[in-house]
N, CA, C and O atoms as a Tinker XYZ file with bonds, in Angstrom:
   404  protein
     1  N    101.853000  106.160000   89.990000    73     2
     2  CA   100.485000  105.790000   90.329000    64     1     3
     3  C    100.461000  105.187000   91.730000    63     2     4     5
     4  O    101.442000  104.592000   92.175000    81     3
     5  N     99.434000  105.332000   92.358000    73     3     6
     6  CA    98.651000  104.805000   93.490000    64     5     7
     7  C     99.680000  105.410000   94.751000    63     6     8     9
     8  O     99.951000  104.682000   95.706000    81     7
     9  N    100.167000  106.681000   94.657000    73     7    10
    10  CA   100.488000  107.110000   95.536000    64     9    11
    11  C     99.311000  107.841000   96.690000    63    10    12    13
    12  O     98.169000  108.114000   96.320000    81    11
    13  N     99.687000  108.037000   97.791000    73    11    14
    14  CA    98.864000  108.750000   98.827000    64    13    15
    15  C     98.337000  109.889000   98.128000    63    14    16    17
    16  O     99.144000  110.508000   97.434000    81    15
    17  N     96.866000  110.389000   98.177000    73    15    18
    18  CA    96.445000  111.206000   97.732000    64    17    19
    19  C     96.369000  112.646000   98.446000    63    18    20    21
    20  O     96.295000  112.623000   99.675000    81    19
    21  N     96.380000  113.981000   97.758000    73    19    22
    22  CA    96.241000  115.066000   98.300000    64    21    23
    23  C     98.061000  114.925000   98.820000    63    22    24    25
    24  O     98.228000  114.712000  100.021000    81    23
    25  N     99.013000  115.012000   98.159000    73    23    26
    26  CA   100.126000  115.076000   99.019000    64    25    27
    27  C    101.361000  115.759000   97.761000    63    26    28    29
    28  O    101.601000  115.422000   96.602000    81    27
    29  N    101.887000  116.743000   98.575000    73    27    30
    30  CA   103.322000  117.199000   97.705000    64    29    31
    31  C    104.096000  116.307000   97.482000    63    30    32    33
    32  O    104.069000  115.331000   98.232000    81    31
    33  N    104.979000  116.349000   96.446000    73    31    34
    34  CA   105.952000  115.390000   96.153000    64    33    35
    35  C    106.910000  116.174000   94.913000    63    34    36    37
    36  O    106.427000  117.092000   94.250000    81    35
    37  N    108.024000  115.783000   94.747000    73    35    38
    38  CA   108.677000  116.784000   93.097000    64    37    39
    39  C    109.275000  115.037000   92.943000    63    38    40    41
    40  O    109.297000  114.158000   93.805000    81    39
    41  N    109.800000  114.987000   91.220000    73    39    42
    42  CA   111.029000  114.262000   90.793000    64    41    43
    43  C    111.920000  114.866000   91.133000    63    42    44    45
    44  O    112.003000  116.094000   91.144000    81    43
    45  N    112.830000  113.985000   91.506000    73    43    46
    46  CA   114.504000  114.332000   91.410000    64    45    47
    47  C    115.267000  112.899000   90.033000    63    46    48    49
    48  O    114.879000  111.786000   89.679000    81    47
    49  N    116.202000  113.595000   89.746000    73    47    50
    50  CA   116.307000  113.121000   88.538000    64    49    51
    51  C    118.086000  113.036000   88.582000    63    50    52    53
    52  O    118.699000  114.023000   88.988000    81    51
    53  N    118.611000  112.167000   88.270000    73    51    54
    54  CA   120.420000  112.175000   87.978000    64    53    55
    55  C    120.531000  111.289000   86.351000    63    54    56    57
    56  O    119.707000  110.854000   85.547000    81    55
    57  N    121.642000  111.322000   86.421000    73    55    58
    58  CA   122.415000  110.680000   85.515000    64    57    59
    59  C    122.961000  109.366000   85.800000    63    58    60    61
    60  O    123.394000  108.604000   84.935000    81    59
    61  N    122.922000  109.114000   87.129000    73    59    62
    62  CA   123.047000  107.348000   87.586000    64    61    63
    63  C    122.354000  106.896000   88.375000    63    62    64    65
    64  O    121.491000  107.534000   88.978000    81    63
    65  N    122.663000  105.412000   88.556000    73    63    66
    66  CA   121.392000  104.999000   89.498000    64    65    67
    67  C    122.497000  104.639000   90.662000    63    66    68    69
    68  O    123.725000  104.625000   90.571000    81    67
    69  N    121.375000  104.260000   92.151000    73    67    70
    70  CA   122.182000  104.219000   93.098000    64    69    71
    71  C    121.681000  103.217000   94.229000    63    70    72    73
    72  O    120.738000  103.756000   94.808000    81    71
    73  N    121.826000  102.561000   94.509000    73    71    74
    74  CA   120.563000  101.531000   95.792000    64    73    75
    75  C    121.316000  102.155000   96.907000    63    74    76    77
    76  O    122.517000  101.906000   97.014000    81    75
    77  N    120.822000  102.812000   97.607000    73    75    78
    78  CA   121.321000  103.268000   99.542000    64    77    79
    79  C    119.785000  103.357000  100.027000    63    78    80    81
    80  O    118.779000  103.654000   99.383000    81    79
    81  N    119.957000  102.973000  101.483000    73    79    82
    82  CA   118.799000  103.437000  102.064000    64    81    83
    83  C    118.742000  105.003000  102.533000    63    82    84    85
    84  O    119.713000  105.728000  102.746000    81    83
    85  N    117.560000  105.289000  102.622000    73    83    86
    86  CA   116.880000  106.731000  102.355000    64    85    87
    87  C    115.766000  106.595000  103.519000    63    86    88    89
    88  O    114.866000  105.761000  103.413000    81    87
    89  N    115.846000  107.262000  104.386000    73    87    90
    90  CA   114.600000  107.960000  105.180000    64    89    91
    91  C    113.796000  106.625000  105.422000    63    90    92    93
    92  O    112.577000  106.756000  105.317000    81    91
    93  N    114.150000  105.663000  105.655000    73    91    94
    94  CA   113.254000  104.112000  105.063000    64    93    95
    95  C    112.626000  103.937000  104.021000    63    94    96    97
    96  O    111.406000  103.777000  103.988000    81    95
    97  N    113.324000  103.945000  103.101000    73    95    98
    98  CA   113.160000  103.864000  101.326000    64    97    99
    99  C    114.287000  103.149000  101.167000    63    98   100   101
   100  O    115.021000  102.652000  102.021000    81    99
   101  N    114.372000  103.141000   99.720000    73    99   102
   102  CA   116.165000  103.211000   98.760000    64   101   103
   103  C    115.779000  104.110000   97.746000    63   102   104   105
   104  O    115.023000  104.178000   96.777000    81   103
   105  N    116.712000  104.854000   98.445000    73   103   106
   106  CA   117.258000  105.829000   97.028000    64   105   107
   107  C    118.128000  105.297000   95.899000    63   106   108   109
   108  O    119.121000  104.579000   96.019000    81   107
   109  N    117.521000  105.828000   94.649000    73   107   110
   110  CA   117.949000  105.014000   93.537000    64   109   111
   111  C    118.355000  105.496000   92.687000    63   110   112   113
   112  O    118.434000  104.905000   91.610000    81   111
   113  N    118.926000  107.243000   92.921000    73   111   114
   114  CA   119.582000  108.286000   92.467000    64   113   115
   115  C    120.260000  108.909000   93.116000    63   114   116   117
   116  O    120.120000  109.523000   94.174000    81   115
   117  N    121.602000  108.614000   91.956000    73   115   118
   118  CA   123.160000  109.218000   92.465000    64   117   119
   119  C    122.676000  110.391000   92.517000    63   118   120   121
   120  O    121.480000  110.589000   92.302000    81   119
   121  N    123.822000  111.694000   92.911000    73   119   122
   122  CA   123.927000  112.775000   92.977000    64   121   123
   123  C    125.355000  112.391000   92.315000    63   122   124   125
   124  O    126.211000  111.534000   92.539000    81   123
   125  N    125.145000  113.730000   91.141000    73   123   126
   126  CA   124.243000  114.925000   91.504000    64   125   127
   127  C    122.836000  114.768000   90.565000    63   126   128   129
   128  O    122.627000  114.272000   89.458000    81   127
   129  N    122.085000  115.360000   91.447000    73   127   130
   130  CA   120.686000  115.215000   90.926000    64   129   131
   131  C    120.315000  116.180000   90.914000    63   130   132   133
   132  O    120.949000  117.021000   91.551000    81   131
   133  N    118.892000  116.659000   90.068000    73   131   134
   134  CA   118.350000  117.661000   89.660000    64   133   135
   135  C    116.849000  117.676000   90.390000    63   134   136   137
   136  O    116.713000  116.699000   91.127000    81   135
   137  N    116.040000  118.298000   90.364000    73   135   138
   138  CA   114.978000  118.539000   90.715000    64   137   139
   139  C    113.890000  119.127000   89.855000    63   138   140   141
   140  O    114.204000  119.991000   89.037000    81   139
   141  N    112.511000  118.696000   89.978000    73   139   142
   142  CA   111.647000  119.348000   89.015000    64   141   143
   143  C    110.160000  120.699000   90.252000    63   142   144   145
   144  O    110.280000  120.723000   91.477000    81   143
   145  N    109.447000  121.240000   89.796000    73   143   146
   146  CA   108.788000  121.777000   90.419000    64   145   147
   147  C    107.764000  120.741000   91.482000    63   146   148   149
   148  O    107.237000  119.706000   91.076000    81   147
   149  N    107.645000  121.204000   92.715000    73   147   150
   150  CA   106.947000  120.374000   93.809000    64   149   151
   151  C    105.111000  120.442000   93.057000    63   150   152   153
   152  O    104.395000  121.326000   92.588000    81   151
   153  N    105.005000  119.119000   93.286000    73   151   154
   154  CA   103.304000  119.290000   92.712000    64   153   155
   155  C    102.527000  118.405000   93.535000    63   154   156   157
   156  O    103.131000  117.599000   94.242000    81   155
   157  N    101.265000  118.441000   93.542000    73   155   158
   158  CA   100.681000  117.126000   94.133000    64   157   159
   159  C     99.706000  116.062000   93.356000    63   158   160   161
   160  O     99.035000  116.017000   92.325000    81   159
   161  N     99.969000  115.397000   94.252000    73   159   162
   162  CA    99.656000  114.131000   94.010000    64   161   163
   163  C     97.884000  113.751000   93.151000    63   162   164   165
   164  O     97.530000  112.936000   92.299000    81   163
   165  N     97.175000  114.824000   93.933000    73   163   166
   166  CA    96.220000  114.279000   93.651000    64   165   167
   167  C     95.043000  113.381000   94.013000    63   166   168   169
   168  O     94.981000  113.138000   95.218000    81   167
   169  N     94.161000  112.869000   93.311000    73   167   170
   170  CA    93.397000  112.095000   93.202000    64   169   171
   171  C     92.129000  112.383000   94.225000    63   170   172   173
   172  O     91.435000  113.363000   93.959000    81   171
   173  N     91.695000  111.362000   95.700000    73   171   174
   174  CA    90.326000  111.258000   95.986000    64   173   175
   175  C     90.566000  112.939000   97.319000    63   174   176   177
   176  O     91.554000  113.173000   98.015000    81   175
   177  N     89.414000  113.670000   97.226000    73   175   178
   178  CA    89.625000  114.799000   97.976000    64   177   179
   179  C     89.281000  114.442000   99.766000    63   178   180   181
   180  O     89.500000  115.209000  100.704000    81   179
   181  N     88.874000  113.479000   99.814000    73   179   182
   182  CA    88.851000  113.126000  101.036000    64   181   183
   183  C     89.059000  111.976000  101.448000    63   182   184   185
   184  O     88.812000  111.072000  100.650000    81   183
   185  N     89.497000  111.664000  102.603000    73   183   186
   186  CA    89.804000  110.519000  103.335000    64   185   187
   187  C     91.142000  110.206000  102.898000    63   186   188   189
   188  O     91.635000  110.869000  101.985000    81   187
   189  N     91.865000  109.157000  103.513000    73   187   190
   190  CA    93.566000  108.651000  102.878000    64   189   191
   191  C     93.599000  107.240000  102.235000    63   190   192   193
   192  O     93.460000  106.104000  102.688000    81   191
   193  N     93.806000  107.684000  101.173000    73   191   194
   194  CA    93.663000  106.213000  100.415000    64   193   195
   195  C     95.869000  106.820000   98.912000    63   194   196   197
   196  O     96.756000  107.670000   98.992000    81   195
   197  N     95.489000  105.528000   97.831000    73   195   198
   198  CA    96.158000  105.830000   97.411000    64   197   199
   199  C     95.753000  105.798000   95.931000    63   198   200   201
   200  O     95.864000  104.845000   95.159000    81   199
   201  N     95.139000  107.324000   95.622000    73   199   202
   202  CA    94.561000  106.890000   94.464000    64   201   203
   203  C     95.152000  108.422000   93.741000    63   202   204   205
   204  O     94.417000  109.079000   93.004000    81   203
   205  N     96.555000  108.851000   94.073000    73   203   206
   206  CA    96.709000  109.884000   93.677000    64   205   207
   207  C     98.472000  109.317000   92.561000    63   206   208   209
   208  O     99.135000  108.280000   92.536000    81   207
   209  N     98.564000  110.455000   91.942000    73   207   210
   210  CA    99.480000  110.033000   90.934000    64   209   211
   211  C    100.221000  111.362000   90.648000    63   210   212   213
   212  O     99.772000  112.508000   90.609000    81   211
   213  N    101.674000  110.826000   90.428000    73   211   214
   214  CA   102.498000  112.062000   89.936000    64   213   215
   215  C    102.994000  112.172000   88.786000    63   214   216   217
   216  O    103.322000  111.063000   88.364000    81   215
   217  N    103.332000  113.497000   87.641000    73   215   218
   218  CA   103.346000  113.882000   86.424000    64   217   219
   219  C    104.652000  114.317000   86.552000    63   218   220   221
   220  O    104.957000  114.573000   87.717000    81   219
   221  N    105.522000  114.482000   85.728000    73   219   222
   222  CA   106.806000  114.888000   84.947000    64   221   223
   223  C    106.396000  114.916000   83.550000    63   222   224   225
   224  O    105.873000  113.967000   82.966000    81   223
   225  N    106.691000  116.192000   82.984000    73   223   226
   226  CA   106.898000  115.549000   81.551000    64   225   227
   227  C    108.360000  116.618000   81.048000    63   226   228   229
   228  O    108.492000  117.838000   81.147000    81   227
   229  N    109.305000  115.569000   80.499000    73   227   230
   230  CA   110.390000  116.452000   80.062000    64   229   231
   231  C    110.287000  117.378000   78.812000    63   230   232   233
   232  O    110.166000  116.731000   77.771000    81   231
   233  N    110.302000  118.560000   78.674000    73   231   234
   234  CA   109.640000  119.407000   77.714000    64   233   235
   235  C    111.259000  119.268000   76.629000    63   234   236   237
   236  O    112.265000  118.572000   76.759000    81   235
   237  N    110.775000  120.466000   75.427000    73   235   238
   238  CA   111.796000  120.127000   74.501000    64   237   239
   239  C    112.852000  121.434000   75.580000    63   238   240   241
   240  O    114.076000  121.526000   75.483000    81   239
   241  N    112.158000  122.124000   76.340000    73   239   242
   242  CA   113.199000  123.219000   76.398000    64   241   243
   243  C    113.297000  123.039000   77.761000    63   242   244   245
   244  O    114.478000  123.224000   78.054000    81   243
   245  N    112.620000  122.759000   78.785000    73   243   246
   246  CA   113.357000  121.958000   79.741000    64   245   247
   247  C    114.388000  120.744000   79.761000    63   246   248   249
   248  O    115.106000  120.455000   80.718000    81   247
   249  N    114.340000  120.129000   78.620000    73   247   250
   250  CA   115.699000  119.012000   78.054000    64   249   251
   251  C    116.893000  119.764000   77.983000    63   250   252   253
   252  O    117.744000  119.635000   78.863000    81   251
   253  N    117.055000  120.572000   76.990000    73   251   254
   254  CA   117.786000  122.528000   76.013000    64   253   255
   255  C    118.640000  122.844000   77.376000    63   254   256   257
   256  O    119.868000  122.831000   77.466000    81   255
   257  N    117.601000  123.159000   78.521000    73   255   258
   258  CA   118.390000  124.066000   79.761000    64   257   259
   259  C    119.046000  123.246000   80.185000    63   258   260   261
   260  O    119.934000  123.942000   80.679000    81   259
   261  N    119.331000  122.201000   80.400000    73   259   262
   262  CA   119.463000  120.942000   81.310000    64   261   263
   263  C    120.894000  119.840000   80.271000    63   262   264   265
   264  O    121.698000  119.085000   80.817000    81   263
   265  N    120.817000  120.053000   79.046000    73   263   266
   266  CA   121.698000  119.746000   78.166000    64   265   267
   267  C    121.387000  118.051000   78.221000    63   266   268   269
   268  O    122.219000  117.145000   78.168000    81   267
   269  N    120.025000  117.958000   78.335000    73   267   270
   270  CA   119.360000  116.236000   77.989000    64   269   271
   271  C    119.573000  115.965000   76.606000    63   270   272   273
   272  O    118.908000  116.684000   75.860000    81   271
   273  N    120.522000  114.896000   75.901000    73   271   274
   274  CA   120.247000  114.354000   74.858000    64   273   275
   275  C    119.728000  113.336000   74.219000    63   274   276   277
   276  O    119.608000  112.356000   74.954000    81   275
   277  N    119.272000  113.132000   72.840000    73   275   278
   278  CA   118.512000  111.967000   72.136000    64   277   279
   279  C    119.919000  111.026000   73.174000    63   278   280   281
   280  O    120.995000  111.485000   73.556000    81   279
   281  N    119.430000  109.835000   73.344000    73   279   282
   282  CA   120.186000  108.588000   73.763000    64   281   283
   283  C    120.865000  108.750000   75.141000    63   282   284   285
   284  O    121.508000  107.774000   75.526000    81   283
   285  N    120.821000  109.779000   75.900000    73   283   286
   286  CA   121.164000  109.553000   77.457000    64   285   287
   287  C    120.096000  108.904000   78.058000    63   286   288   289
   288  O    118.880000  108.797000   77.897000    81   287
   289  N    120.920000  108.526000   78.768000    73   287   290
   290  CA   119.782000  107.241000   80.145000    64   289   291
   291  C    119.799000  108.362000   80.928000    63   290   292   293
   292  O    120.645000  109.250000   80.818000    81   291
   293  N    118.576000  108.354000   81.996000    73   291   294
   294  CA   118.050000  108.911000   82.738000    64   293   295
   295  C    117.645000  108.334000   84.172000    63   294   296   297
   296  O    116.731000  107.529000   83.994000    81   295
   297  N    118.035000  108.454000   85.772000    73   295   298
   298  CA   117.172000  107.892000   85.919000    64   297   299
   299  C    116.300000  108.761000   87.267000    63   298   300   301
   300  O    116.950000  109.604000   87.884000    81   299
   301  N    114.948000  108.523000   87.635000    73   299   302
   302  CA   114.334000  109.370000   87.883000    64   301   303
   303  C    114.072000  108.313000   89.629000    63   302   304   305
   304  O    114.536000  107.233000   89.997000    81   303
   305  N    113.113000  109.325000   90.301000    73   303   306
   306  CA   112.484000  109.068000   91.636000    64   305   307
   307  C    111.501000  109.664000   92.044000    63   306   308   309
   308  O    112.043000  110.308000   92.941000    81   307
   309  N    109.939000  110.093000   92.094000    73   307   310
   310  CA   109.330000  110.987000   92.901000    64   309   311
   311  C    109.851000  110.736000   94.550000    63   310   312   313
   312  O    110.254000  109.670000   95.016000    81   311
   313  N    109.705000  112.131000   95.308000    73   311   314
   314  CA   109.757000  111.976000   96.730000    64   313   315
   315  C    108.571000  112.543000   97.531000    63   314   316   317
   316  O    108.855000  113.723000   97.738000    81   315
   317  N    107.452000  112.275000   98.045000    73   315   318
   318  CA   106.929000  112.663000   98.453000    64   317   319
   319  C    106.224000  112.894000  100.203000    63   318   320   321
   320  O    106.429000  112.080000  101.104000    81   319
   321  N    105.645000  113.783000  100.317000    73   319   322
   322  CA   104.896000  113.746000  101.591000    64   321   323
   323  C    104.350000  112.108000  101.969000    63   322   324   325
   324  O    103.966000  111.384000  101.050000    81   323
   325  N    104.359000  111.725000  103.091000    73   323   326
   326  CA   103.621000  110.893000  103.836000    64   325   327
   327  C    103.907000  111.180000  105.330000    63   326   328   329
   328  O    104.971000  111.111000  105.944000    81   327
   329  N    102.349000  111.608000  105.854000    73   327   330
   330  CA   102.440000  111.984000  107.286000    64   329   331
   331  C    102.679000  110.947000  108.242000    63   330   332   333
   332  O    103.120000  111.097000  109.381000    81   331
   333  N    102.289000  109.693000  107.573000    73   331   334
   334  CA   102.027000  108.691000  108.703000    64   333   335
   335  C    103.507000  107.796000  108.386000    63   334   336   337
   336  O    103.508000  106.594000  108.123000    81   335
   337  N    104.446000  108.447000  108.451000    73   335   338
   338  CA   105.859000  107.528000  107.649000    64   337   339
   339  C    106.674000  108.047000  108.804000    63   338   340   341
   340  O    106.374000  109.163000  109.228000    81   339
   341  N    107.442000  107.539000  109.243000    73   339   342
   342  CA   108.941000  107.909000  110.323000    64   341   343
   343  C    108.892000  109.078000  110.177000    63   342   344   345
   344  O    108.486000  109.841000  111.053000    81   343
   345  N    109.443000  109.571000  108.628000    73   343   346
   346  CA   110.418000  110.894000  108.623000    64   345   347
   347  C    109.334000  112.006000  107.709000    63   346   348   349
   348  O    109.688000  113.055000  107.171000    81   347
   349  N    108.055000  111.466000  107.728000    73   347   350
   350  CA   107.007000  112.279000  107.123000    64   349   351
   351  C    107.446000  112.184000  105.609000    63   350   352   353
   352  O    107.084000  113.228000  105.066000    81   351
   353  N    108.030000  111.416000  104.783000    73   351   354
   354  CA   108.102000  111.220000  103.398000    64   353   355
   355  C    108.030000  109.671000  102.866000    63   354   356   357
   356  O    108.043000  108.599000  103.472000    81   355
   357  N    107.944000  110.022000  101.419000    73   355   358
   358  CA   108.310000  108.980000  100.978000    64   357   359
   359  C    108.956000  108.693000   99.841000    63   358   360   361
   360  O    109.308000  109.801000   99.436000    81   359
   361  N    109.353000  107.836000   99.025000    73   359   362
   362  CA   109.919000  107.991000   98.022000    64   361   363
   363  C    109.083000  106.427000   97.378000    63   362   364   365
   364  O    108.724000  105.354000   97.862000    81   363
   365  N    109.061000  107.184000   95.841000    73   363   366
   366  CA   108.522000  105.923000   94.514000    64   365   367
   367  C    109.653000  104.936000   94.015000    63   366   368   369
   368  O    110.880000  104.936000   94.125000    81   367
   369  N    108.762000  104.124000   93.439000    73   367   370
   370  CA   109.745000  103.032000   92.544000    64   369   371
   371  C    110.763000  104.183000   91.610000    63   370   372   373
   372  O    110.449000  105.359000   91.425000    81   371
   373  N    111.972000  103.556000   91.118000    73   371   374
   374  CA   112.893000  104.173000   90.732000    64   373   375
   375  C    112.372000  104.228000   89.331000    63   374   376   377
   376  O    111.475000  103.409000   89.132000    81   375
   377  N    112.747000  105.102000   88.131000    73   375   378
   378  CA   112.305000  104.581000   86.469000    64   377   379
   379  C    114.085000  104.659000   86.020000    63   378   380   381
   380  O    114.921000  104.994000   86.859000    81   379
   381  N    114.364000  104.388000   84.954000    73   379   382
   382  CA   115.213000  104.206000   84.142000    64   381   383
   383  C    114.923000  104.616000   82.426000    63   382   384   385
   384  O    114.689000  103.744000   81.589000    81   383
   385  N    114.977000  105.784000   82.170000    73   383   386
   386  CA   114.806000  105.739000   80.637000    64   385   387
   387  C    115.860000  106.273000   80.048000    63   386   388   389
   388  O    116.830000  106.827000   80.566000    81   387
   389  N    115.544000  106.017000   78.605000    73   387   390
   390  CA   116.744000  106.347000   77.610000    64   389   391
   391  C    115.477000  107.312000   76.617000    63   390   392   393
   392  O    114.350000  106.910000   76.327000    81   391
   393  N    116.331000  109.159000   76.111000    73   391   394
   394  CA   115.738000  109.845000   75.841000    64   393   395
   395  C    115.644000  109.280000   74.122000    63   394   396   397
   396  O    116.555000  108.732000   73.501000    81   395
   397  N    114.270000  109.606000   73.621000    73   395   398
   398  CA   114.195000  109.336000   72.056000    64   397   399
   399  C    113.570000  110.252000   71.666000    63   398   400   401
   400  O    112.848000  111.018000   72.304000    81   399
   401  N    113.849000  110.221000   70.428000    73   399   402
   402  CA   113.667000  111.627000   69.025000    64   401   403
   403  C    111.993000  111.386000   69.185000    63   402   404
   404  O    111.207000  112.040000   68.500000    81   403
C-alpha cells in the first residue's frame, strides 16, 4: 500500500532474508530469488500521489511449480518504478511469511 501510483513494479521473492543497500533502498532478499509477473501499481489516474498498491497472490499451482511448502518461511519485496528516484526505482518494506494449509 501507498505506493506511487500508475507505476510498474513485480515481487521478487527468496528463501532468506538479507539487509544490503540497493539502488538507495535495502534489499531484504537473498538470492537466489524468484520473480512474479510485472504489474502496476495502480490507484489515482492522474497527478503523482501515493495511493496505488501492489497484489501477489501465491496460487495452489504457482506454490506446485515452485516446490512452496505448508511451513516454509518466505520472504518477499515489491520493486518498483519511481521516476523521480536516483536510479528510477524503488523498492517496498520487506514481508516475512510462513506458508499455511
Amino acid at each position: 500500500t501507498n505506493a506511487l501510483n500508475q507505476q510498474n513494479g513485480l515481487l521478487f521473492w527468496g528463501r532468506a532474508p538479507l539487509s544490503t543497500p540497493f539502488q538507495g533502498g535495502t534489499l531484504c532478499v537473498a538470492a537466489p530469488t524468484l520473480r512474479g509477473p510485472i504489474g502496476s501499481s495502480g490507484g489515482s489516474l492522474a497527478g503523482s500521489d501515493c495511493s496505488g498498491n501492489y497484489v501477489f497472490t501465491f496460487t495452489t499451482a504457482y506454490m506446485d511449480q515452485r516446490s512452496i511448502d505448508v511451513g516454509d518461511t518466505l520472504y518477499g519485496q515489491f520493486w518498483m518504478r519511481d521516476p523521480a528516484a536516483t536510479w528510477h526505482t524503488g523498492l517496498s518494506n520487506a514481508v516475512q511469511f510462513s506458508v499455511s494449509p
